[in-house]
C-alpha positions in Angstrom: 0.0 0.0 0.0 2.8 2.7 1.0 4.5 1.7 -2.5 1.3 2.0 -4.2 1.0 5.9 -2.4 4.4 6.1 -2.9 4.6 6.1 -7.1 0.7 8.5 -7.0 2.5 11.1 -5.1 5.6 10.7 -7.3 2.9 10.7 -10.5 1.1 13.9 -9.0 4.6 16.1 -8.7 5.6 14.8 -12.1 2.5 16.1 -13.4 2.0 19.6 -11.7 6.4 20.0 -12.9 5.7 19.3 -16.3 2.1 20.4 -17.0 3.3 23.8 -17.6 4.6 26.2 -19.9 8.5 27.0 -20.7 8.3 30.4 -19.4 6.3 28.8 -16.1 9.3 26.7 -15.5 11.7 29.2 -15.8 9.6 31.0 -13.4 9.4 28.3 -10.7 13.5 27.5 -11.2 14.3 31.4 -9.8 11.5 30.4 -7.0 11.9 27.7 -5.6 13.7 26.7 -2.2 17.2 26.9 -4.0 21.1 26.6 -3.8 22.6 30.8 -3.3 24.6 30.4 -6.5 23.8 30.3 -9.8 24.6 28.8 -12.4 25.6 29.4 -16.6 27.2 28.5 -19.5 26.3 31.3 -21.4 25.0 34.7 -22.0 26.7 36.2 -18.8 29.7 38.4 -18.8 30.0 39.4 -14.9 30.6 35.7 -13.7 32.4 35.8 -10.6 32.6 34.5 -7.1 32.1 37.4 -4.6 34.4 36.1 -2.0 38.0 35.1 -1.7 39.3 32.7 -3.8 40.0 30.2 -1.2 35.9 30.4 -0.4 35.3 29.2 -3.9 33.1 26.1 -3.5 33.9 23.6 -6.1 31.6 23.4 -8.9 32.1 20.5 -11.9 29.9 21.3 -14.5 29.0 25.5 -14.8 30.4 28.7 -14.3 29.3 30.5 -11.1 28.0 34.0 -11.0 26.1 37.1 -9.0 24.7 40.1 -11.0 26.6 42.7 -8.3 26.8 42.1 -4.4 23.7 43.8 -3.3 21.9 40.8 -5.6 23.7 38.4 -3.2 21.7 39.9 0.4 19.0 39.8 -1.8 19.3 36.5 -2.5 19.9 35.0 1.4 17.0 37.1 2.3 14.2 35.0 0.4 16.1 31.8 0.4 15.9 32.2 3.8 12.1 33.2 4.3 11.4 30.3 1.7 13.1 28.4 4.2 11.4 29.6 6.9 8.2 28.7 5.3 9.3 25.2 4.6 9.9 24.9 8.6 6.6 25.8 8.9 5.2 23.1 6.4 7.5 20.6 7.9 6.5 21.1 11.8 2.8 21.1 11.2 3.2 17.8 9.5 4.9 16.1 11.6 1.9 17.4 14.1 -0.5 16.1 11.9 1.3 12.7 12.3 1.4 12.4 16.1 -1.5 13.4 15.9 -2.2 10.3 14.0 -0.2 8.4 16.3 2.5 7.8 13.5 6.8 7.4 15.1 8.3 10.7 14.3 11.4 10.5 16.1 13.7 10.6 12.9 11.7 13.1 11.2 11.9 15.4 14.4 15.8 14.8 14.6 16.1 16.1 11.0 13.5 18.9 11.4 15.5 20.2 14.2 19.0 19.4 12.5 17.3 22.0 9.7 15.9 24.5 12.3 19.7 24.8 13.8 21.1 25.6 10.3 18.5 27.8 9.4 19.1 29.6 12.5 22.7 29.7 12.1 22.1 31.4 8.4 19.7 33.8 10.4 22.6 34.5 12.7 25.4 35.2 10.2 22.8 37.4 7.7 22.1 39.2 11.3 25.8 39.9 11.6 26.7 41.0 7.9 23.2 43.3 8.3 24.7 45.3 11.7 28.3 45.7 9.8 26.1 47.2 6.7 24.9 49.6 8.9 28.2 51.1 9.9 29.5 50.6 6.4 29.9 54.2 5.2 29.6 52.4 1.4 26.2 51.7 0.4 27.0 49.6 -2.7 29.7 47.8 -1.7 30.4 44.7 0.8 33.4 44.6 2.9 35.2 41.8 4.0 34.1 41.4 7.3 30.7 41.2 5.6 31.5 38.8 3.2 32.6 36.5 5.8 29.5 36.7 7.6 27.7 36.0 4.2 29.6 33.5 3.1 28.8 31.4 6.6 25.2 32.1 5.9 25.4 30.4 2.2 26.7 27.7 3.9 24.5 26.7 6.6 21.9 27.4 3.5 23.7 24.8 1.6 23.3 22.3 4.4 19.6 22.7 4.7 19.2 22.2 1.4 20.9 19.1 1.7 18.2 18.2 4.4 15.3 18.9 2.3 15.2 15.8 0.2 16.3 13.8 3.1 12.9 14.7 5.0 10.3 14.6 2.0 12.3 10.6 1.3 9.9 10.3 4.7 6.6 9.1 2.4 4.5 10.4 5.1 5.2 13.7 4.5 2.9 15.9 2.4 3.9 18.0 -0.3 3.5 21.5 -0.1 0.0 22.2 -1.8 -1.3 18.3 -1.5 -3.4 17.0 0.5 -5.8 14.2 1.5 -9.2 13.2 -0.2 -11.4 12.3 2.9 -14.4 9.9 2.4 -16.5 11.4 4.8 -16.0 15.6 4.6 -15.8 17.3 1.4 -12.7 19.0 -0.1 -13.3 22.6 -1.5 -11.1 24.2 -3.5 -11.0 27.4 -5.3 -8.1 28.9 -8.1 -6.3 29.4 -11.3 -3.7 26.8 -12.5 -3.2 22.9 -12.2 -5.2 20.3 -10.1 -4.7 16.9 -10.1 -6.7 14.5 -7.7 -6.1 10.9 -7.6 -7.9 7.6 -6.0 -11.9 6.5 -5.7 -13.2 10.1 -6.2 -16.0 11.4 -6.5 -16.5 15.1 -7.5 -18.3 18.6 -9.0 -15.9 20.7 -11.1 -16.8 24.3 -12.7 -14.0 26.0 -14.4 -13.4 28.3 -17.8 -11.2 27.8 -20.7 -9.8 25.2 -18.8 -8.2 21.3 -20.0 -9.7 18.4 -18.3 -7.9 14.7 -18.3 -9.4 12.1 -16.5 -6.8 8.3 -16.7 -8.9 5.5 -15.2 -7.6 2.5 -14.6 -10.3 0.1 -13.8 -12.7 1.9 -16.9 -15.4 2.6 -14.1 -15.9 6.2 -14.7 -18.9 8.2 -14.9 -18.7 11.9 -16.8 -21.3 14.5 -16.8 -20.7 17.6 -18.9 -23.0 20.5 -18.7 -21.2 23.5 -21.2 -18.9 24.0 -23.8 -16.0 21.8 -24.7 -13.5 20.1 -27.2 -12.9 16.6 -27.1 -9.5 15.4 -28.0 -8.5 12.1 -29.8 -7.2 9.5 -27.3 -4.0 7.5 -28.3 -4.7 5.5 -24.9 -8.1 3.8 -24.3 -7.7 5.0 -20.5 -7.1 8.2 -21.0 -10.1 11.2 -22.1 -9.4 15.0 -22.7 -11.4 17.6 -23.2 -10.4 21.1 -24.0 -11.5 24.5 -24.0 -13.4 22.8 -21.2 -16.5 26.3 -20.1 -18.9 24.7 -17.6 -19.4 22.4 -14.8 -18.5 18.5 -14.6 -19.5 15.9 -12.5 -16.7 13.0 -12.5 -17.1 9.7 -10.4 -14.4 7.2 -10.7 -12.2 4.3 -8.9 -8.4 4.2 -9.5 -8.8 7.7 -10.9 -6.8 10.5 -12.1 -8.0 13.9 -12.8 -6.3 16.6 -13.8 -7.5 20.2 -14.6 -5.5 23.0 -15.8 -7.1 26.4 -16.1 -8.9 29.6 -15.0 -11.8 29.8 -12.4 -11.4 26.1 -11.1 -13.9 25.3 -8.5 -14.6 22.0 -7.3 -16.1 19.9 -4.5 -14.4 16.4 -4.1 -14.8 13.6 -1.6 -13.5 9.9 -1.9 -10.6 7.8 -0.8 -7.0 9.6 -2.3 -4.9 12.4 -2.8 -5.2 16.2 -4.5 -2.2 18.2 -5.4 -3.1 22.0 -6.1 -0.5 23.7 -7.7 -1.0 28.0 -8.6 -3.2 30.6 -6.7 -6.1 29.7 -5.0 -6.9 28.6 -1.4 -8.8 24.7 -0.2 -10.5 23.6 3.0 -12.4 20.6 4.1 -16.1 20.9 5.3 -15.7 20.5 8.7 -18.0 23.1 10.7 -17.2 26.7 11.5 -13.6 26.5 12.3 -12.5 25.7 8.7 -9.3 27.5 8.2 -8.8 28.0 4.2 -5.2 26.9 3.1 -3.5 28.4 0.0 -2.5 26.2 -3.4 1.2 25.5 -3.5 2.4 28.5 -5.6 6.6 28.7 -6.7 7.7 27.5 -3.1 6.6 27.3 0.6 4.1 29.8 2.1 5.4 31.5 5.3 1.8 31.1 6.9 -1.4 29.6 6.6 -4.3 32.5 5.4 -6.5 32.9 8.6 -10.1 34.0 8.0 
């Protein structure tokens, strides 16, 4: 069963990375959680390392480079609010799992192996920022500040290293995912890219939107009330429907749906998983103290949106 999970979650994230344009990938590589440096191999003339030489880290493959030093603050400061936010995402689900009664004694020793890092690129950033301050040059860095940086880059390094060692935990949720509950209702609002996947059963409106629903067992049950283009299928499984203006109701076992588009709305209950993927919020139906969550947009949010 975890294998089985295992390969749907794997199957979601492969579909939300590639569903989307060129320019919508080159967007999400400058936003993700990310290593400090860059890299090129062409089209830059200013490629440089902006410490000493003897700081250089080793790179194999590409040339490093910053566009001048004030880009290189700028840089530590959202990598390290991005990492902040993935802090955030990573305590609350290791709640959600004692909560379940689930063994997180690993997962909290690497959570807090992340926190000390991330603290200890807070620390150094803190430093450079007071030595800024009595640094009579506004658009240069001095040495002493350099230092300082250059020990925040590397604790960022580090926790970037821990990342992928506490999402290898198959318990752990992706950012924007979430689970299909047989009993309450999921609601979900936005524009972009939603996949759900399991026994679902569901109500979708959306506009100028593409709908593909894979089903496995070739159980499904599709209701369209609008406008829409039906494509040719080159896999019996597999239906797809563009230019999709209207509402659909889509019941299914062993089920994938995915829906890319403008004003998606939809109401989904069943046994499985959704991964919601742009801007837009979800909640489950749970009574009055329903606390909206937002999609998973270019990285981790800092915070949950409180009503």
């Amino acid at each position: 069963m975890k294998k089985v999970l295992g390969i749907t979650l794997a199957l979601l994230t492969f579909i939300l990375l590639t569903s989307s344009c060129a320019d919508r990938q080159d967007k999400l590589q400058h936003e993700v959680v990310k290593p400090i440096w860059f890299t090129s191999d062409i089209g830059h003339d200013n490629s440089y390392w902006p410490f000493d030489s003897e700081h250089k880290p080793p790179y194999k493959h590409k040339t490093l480079f910053f566009v001048d030093e004030q880009d290189i603050v700028n840089i530590i400061d959202r990598d390290i609010e991005r990492s902040e936010g993935a802090l955030y995402h990573f305590e609350k689900e290791v709640e959600r799992l004692e909560n379940e009664g689930e063994d997180v004694n690993l997962l909290t020793n690497r959570i807090g192996e992340f926190r000390q890092h991330l603290e200890n690129a807070k620390m150094n950033k803190t430093l450079s920022d007071e030595l800024s301050q009595n640094n009579e040059s506004y658009t240069t860095i001095s040495v002493e500040q350099k230092e300082y940086l250059f020990n925040a880059i590397e604790e960022l390094r580090i926790v970037h290293e821990i990342v992928p060692q506490i999402f290898n935990d198959e318990r752990i949720m992706k950012p924007g995912q979430v689970k299909l509950k047989d009993k309450v209702y999921l609601n979900a609002s936005g524009n972009g890219t939603a996949v759900l996947s399991g026994n679902i059963e569901m109500t979708l409106s959306v506009q100028n939107a593409v709908v593909t629903i894979r089903d496995e067992n070739n159980d499904k049950i599709i209701f369209i009330d609008g406008e829409y283009k039906p494509e040719s299928n080159i896999d019996p499984k597999i239906v797809a429907y563009r230019n999709v203006n209207g509402t659909m109701d889509i019941t299914g076992t062993s089920t994938i749906v995915m829906v890319r588009g403008q004003s998606i709305n939809f109401k989904a209950i069943g046994d499985g998983f959704a991964a919601l993927s742009g801007n837009g919020t979800y909640s489950y139906e749970e009574g009055n103290g329903t606390i909206p969550m937002e999609w998973m947009k270019h990285g981790f949010a800092s915070k949950r949106q409180t009503t």
